[in-house]
Each structure stands twice: as structure tokens, then as C-alpha cells.
Residue, then its C-alpha position, 0 to 999 in steps of 0.5 A: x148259585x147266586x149269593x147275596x152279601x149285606x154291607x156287613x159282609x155276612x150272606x143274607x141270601x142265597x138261590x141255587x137250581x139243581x137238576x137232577x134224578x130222583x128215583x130215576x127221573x131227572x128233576x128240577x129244583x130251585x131253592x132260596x134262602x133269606x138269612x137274618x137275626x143274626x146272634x139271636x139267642x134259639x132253643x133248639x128241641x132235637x128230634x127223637x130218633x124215630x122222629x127223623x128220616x134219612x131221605x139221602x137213598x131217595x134222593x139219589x134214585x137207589x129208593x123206589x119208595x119212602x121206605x126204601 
């Protein structure tokens, strides 16, 4: 994992690559994040219920399918 501070000393970005299996074949992936705004007022509509999937079974190899 790389992480990168601003002078301000809060993350502005980070880059990590994880190597490993999904559904039983081994997979690479390289994600990067760029955080800014800072203290910005959100307004966050959370999701229904039936709006979300937890992919962690999928992630882990023990789902052969989306729908488990």
C-alpha cells in the first residue's frame, strides 16, 4: 500500500494491489483513492434493505454465483 499525506497531514490518497481468489481463481486488483473536500457538509440517502448485496461469500470463493 502507498499512501500519500498533504502538508496538512491528512491522506489525500492511497493505491494498494491485492492478489487474491475469487470464486476460486486467483485475481489481481489495484485500487486508488484521492480524498479531498475535507469538512464538506453530505447528505447521505441510505439504501433500503433490498437495495444492497453482501458480496463478502463472493469475494472469498465460497459463492459460485451473485446469488450464492
Amino acid at each position: 500500500m502507498e499512501v500519500w499525506v498533504g502538508d496538512d497531514d491528512l491522506v489525500r490518497r492511497f493505491r494498494q494491489k491485492l492478489t487474491l481468489a475469487i470464486a476460486g481463481a486467483p485475481t489481481a486488483i489495484e485500487q486508488q483513492f484521492e480524498l479531498y473536500d475535507f469538512g464538506t457538509k453530505v447528505d447521505i440517502d441510505v439504501p433500503a434493505d433490498d437495495e444492497v448485496a453482501d458480496l463478502t461469500d463472493l469475494a472469498s470463493g465460497r459463492a459460485a454465483t451473485l446469488g450464492g
